[in-house]
Residue frames as a rotation matrix with the C-alpha (Angstrom) as fourth column:
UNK 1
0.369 0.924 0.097 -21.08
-0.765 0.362 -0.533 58.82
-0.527 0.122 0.841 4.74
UNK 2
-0.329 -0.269 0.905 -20.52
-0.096 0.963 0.251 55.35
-0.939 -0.004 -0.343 3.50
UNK 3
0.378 0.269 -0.886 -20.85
-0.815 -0.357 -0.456 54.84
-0.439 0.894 0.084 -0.23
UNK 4
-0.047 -0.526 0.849 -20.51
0.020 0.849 0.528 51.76
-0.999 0.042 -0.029 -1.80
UNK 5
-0.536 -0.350 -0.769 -20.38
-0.412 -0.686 0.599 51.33
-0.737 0.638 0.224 -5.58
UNK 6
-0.069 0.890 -0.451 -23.18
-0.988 -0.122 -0.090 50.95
-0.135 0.440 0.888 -8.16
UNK 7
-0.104 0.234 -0.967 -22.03
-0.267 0.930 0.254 47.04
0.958 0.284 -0.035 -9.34
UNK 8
0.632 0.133 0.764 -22.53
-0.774 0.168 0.611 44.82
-0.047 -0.977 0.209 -6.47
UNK 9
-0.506 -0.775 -0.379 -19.51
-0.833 0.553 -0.016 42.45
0.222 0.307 -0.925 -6.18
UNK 10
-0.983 0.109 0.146 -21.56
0.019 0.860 -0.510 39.86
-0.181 -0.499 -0.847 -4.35
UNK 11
-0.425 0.905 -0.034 -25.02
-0.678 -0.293 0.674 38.84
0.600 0.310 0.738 -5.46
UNK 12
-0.858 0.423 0.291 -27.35
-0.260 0.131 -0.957 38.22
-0.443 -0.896 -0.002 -2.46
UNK 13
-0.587 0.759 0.282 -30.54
0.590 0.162 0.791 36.49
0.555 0.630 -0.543 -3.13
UNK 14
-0.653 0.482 0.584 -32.63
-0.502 -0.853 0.142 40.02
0.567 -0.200 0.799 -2.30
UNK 15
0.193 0.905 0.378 -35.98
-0.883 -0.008 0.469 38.40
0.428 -0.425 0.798 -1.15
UNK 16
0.380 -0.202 -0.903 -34.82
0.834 0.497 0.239 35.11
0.401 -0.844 0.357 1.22
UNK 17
-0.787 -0.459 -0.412 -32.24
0.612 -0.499 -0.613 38.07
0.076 -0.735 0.674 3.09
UNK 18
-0.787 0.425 0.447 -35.11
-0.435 -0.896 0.086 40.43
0.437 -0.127 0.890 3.28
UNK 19
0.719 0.674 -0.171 -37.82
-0.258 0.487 0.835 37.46
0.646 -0.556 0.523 4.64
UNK 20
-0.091 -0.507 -0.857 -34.74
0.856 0.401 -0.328 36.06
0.510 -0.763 0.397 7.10
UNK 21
-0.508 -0.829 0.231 -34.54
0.359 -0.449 -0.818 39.32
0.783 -0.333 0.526 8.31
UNK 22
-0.256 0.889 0.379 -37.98
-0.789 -0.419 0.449 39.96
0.558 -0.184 0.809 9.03
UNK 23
0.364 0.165 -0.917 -37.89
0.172 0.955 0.240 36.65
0.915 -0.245 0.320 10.77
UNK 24
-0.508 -0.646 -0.570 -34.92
0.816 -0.149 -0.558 37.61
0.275 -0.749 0.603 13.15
UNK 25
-0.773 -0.167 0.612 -36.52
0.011 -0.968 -0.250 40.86
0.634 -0.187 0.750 13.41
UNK 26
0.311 0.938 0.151 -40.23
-0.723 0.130 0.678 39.60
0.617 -0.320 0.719 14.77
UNK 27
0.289 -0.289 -0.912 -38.34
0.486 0.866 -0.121 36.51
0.825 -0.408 0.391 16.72
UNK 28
-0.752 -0.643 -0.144 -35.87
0.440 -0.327 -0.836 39.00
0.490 -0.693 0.529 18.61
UNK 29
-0.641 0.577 0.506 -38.84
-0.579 -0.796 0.174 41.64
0.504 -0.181 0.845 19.23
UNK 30
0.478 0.761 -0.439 -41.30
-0.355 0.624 0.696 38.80
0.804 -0.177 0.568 20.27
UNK 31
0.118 -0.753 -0.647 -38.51
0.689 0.532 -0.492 37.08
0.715 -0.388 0.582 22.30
UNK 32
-0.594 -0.803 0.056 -38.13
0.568 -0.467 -0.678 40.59
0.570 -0.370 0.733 24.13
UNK 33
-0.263 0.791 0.553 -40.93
-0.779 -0.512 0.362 41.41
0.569 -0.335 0.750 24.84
UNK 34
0.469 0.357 -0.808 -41.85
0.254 0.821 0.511 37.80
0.846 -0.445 0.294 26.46
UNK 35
0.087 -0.827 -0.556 -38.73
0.799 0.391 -0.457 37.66
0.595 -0.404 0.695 28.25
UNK 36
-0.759 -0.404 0.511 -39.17
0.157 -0.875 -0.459 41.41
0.632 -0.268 0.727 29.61
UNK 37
0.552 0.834 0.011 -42.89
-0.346 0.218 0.913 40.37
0.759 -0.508 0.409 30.98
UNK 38
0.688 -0.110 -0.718 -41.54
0.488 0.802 0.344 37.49
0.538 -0.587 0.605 32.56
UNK 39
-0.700 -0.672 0.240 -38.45
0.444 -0.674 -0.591 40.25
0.559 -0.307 0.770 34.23
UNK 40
-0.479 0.383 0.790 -41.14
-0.608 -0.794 0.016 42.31
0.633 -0.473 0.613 35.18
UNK 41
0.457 0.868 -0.195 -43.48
-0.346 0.375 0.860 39.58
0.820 -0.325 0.472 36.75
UNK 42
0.243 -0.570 -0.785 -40.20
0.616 0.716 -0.329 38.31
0.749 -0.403 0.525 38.85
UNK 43
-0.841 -0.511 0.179 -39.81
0.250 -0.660 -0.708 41.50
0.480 -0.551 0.683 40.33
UNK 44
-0.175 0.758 0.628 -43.19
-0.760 -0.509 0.404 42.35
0.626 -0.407 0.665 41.46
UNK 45
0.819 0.259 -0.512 -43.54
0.077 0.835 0.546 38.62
0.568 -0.486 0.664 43.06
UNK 46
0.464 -0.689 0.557 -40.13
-0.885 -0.394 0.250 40.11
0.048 -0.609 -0.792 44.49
UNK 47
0.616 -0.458 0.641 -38.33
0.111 0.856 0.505 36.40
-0.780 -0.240 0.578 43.28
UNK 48
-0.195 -0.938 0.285 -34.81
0.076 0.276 0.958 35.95
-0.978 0.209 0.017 41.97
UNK 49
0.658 -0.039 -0.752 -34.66
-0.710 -0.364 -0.602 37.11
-0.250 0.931 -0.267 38.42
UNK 50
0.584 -0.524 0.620 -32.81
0.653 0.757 0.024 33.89
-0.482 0.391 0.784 36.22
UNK 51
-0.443 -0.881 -0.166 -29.50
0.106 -0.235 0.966 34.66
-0.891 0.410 0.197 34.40
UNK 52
-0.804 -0.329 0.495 -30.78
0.494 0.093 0.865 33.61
-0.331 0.940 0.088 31.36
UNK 53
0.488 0.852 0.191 -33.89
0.810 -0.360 -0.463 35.86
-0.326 0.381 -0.866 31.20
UNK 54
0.489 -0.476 -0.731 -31.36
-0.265 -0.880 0.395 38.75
-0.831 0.000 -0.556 30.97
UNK 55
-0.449 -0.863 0.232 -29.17
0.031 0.244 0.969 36.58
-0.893 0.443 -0.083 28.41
UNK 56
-0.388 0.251 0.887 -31.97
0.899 0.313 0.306 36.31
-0.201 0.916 -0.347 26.26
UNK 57
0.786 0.489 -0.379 -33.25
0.276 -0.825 -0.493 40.12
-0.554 0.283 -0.783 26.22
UNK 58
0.125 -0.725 -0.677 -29.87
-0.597 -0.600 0.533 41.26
-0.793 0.338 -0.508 25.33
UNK 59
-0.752 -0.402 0.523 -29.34
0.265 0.541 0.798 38.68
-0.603 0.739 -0.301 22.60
UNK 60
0.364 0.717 0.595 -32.70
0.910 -0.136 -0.392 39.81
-0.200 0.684 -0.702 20.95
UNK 61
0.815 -0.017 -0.580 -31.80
-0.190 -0.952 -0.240 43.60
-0.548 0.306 -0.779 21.43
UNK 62
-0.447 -0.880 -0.160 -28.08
-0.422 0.050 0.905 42.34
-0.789 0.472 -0.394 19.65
UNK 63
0.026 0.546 0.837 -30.75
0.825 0.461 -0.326 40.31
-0.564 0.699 -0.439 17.30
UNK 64
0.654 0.721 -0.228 -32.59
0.547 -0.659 -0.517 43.62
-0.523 0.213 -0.825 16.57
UNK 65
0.307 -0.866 -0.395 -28.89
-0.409 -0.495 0.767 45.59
-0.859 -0.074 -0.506 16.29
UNK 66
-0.749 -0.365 0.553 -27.47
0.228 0.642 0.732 43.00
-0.622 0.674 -0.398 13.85
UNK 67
0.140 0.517 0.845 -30.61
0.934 0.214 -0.286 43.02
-0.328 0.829 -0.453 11.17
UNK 68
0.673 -0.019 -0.740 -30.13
-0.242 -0.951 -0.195 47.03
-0.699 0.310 -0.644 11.04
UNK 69
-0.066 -0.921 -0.384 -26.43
-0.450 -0.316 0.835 46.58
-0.891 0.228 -0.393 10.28
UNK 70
-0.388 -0.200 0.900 -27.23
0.450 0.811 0.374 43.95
-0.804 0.550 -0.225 7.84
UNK 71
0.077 0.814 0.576 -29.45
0.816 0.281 -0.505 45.88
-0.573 0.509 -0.642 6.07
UNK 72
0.761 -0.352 -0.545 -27.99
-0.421 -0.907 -0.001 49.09
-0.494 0.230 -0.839 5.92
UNK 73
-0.250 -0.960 0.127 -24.88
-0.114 0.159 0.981 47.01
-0.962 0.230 -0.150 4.82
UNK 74
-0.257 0.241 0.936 -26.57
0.924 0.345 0.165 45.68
-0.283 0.907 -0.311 1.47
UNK 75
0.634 0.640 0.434 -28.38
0.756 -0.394 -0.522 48.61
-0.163 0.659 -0.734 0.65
UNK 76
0.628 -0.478 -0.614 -24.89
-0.485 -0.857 0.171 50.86
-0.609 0.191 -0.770 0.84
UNK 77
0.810 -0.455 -0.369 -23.45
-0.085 0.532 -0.843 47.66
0.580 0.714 0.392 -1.12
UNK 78
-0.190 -0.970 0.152 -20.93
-0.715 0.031 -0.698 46.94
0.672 -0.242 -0.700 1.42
UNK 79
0.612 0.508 0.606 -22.56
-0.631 0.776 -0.014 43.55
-0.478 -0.374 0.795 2.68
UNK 80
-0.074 -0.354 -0.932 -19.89
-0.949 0.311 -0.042 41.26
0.305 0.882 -0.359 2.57
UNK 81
0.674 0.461 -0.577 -20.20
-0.192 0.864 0.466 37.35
0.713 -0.203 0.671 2.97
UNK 82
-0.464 -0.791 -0.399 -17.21
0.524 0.118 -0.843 37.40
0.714 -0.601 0.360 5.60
UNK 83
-0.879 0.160 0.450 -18.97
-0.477 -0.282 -0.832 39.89
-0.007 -0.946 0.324 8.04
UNK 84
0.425 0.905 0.011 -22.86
-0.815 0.377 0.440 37.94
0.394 -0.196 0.898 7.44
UNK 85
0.483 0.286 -0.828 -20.83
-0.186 0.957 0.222 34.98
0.856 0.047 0.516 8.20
UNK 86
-0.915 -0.287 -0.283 -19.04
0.234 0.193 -0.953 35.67
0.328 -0.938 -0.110 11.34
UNK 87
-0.705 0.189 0.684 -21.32
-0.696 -0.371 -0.615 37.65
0.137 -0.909 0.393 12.59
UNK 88
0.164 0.811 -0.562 -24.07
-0.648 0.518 0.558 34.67
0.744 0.273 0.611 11.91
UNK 89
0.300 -0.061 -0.952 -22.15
0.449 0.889 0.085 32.08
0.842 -0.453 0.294 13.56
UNK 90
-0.973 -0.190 0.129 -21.47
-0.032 -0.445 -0.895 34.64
0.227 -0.875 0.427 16.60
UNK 91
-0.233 0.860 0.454 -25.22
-0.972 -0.197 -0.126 35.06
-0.018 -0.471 0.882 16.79
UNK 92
0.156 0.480 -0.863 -26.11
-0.424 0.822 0.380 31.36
0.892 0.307 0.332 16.07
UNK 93
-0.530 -0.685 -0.500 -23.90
0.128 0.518 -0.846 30.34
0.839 -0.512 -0.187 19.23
UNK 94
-0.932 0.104 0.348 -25.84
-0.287 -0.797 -0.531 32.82
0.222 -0.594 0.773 21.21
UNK 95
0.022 0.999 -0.048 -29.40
-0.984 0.030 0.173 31.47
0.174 0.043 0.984 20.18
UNK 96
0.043 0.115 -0.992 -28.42
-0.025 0.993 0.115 28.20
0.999 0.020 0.045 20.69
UNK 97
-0.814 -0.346 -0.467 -27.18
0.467 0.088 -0.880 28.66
0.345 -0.934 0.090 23.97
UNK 98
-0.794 0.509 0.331 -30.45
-0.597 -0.554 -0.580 30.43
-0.112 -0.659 0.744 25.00
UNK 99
0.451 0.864 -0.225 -33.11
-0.820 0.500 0.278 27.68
0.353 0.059 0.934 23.33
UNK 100
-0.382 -0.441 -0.812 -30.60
0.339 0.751 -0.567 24.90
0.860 -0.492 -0.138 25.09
UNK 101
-0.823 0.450 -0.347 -31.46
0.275 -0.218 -0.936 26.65
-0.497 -0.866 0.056 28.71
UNK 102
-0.268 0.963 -0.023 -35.09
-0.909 -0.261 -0.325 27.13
-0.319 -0.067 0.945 27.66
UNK 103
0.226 0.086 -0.970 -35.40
-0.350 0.937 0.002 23.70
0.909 0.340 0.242 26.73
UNK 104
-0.607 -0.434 -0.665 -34.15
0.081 0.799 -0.595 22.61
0.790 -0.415 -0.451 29.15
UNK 105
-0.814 0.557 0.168 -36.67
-0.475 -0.470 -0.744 25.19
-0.335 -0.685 0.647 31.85
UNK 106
-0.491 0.850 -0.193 -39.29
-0.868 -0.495 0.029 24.16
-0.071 0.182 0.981 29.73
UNK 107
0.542 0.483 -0.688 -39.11
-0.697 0.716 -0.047 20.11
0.470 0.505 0.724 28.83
UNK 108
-0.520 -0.832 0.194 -36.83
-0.638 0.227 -0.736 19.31
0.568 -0.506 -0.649 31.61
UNK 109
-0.551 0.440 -0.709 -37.74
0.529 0.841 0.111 16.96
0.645 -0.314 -0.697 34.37
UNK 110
0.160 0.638 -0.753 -40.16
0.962 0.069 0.263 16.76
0.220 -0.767 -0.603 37.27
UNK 111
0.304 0.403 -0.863 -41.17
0.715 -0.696 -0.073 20.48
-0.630 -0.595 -0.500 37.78
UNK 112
-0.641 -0.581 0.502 -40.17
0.713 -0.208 0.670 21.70
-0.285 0.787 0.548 34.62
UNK 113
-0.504 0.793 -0.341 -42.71
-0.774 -0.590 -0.228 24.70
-0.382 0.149 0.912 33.00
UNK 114
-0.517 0.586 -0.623 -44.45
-0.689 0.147 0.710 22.39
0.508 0.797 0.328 31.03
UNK 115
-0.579 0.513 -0.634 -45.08
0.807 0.469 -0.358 19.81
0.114 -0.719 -0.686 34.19
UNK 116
-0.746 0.281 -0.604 -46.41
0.567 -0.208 -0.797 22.49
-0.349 -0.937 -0.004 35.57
UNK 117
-0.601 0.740 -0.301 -48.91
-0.788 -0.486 0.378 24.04
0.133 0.465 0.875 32.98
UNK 118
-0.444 0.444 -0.778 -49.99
-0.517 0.582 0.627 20.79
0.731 0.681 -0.029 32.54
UNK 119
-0.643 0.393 -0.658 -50.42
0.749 0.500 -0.434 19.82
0.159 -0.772 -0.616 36.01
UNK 120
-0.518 0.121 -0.847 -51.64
0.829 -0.172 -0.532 22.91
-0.210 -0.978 -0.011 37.39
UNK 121
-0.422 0.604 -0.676 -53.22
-0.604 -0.743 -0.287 25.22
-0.676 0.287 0.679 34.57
UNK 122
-0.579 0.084 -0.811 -54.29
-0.816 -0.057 0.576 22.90
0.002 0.995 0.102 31.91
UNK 123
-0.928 0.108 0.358 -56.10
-0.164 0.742 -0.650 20.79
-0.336 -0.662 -0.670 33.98
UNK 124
-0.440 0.873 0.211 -59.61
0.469 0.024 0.883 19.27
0.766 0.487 -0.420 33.22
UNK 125
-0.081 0.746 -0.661 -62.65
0.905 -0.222 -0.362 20.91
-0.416 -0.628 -0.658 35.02
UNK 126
0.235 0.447 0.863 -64.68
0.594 -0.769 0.236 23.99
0.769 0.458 -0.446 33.92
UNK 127
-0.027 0.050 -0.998 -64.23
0.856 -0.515 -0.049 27.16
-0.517 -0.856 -0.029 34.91
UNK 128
-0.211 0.353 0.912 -64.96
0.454 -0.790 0.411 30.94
0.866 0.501 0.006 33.76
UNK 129
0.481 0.830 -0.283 -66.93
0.811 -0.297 0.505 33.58
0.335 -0.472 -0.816 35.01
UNK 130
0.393 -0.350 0.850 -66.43
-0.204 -0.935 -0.290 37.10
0.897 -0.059 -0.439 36.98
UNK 131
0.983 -0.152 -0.099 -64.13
0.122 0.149 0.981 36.27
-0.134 -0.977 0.165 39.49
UNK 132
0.366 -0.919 0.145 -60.37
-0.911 -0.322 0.259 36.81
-0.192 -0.226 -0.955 40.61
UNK 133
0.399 0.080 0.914 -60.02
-0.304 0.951 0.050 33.26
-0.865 -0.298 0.404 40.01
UNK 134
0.703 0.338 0.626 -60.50
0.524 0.349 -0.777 33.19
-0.482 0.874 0.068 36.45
UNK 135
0.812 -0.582 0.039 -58.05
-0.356 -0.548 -0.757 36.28
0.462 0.601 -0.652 35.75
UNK 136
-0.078 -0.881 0.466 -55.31
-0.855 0.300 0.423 34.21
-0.513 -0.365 -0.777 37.60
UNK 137
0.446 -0.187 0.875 -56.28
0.358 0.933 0.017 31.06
-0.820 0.306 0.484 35.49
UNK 138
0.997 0.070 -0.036 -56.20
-0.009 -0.354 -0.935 33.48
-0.079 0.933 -0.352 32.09
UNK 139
0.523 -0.848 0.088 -52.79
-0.845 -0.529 -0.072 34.89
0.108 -0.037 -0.993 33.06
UNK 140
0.239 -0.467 0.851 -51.50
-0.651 0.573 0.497 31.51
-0.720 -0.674 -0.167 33.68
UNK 141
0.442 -0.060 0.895 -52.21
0.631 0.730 -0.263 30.06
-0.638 0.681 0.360 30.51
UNK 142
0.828 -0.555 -0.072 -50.66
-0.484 -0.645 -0.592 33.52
0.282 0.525 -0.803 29.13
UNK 143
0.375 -0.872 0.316 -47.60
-0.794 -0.126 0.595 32.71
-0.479 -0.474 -0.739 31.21
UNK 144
-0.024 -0.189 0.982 -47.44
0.037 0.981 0.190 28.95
-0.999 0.040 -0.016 29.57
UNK 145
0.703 0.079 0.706 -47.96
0.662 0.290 -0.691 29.62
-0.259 0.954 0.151 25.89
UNK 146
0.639 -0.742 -0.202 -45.52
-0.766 -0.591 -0.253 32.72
0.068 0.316 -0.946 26.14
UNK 147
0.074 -0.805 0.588 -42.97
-0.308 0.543 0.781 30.01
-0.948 -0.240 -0.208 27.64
UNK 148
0.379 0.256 0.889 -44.05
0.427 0.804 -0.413 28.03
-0.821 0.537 0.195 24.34
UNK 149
0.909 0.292 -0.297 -43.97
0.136 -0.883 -0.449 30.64
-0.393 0.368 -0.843 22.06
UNK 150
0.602 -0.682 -0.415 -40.76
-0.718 -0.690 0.092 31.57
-0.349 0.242 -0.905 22.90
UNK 151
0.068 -0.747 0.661 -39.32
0.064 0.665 0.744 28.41
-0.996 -0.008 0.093 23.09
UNK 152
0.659 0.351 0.665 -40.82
0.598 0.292 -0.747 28.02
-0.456 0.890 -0.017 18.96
UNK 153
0.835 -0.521 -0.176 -38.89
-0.546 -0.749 -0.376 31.75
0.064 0.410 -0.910 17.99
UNK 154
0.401 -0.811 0.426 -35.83
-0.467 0.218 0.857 30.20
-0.788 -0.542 -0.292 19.38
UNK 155
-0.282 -0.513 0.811 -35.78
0.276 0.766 0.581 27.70
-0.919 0.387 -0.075 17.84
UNK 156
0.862 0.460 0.213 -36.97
0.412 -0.390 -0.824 29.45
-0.296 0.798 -0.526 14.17
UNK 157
0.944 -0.320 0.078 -34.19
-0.317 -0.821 0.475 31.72
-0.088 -0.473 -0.877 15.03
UNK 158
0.013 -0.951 0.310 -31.24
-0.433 0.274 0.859 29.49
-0.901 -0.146 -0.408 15.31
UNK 159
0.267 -0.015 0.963 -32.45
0.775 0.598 -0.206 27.01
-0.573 0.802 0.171 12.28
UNK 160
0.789 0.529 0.312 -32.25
0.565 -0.428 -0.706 30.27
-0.240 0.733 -0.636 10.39
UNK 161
0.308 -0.951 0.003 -28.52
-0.883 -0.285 0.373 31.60
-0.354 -0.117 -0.928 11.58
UNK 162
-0.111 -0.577 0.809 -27.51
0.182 0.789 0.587 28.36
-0.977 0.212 0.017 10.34
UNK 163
0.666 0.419 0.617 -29.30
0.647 0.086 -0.758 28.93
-0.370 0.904 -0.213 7.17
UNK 164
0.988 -0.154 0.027 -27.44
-0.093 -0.719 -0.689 32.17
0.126 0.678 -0.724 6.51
UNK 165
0.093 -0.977 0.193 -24.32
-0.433 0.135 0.891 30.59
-0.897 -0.166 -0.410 7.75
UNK 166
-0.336 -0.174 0.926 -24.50
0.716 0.592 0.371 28.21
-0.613 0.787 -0.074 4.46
UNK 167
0.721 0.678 0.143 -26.39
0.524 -0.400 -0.752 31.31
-0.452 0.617 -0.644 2.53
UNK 168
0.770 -0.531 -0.355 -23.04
-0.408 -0.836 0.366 33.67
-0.491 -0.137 -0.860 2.99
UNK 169
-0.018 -0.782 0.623 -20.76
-0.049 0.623 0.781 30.27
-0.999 -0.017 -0.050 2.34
UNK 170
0.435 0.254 0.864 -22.90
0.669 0.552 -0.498 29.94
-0.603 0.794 0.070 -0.59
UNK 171
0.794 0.558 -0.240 -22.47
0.355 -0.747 -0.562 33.72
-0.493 0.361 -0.791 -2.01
UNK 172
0.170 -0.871 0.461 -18.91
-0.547 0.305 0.779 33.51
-0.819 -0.384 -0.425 -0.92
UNK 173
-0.426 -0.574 0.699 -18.43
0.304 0.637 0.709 30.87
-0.852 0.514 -0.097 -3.36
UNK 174
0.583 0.748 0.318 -20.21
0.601 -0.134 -0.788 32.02
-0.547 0.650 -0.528 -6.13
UNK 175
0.897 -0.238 -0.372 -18.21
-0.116 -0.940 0.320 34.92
-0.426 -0.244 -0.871 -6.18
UNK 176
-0.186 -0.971 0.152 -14.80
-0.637 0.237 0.733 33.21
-0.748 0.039 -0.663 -6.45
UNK 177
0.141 0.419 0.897 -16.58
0.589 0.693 -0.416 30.83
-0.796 0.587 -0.149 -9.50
UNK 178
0.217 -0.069 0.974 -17.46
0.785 -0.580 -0.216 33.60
0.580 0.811 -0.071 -11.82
């Protein structure tokens, strides 16, 4: 069992690492759960699954992985600013590289997701009512704000691995001060 020792050499500000994590932790989960719809909906329409829907489940479930470790590290006191800061900038690289390709799927050119909500679900004219019609518009505008959605976590997600890249630098120096 792992035992770290009562002083803490490094002092972590407690409540930002304990809201960041809960960030990463609702980003990755959200994120996986989008991204695993959108997996499942590709198979039943029986079309090509994208690379990067897979790139981004597994980076949330490594999201999800990473806040444990982080957390279990502090609370056994053995959270040090050398592993928050690789691993950060290992995971930052990752999230960037997945809201770059979503960005790009989503705000790219001519036939991008967002052309296409906007042409083809977000159009003007009324509509409702009890019909097959209507639960294929609903689901469509599901399918477009998840795109959104995720794109927002993403990007929440990386701004914040930076953050704790400069949080760890910060502790890091503290440390070597007094």
């Amino acid at each position: 069992m792992l035992r770290g020792g009562k002083n803490r050499r490094y002092q972590w500000p407690v409540v930002w690492l304990m809201i960041i994590m809960f960030i990463f932790f609702v980003s990755a989960g959200t994120v996986l759960g989008i991204f695993s719809y959108f997996t499942y909906v590709q198979n039943k329409m029986w079309v090509e699954i994208p690379w990067y829907f897979h790139f981004l489940i597994a980076i949330s479930v490594i999201t999800l992985v990473y806040v444990a470790i982080i957390i279990t590290l502090y609370y056994v006191h053995l959270l040090l600013p050398l592993y928050v800061f690789l691993l950060s900038f290992i995971m930052f690289v990752l999230w960037l590289t997945g809201l770059i390709k979503a960005s790009i799927e989503l705000w790219g050119p001519m036939g991008s997701i967002n052309d296409n909500c906007t042409r083809y679900v977000f159009r003007e004219g009324a509509w409702g009512g009890r019909s097959v019609e209507t639960l294929a518009r609903i689901q469509q505008e599901g399918v477009c704000n998840m795109w959104k959605t995720s794109f927002a976590l993403e990007l929440i997600t990386t701004a914040f691995l930076f953050y704790l890249l400069f949080l760890a630098h910060q502790v890091w120096s503290r440390r070597l001060e007094g």
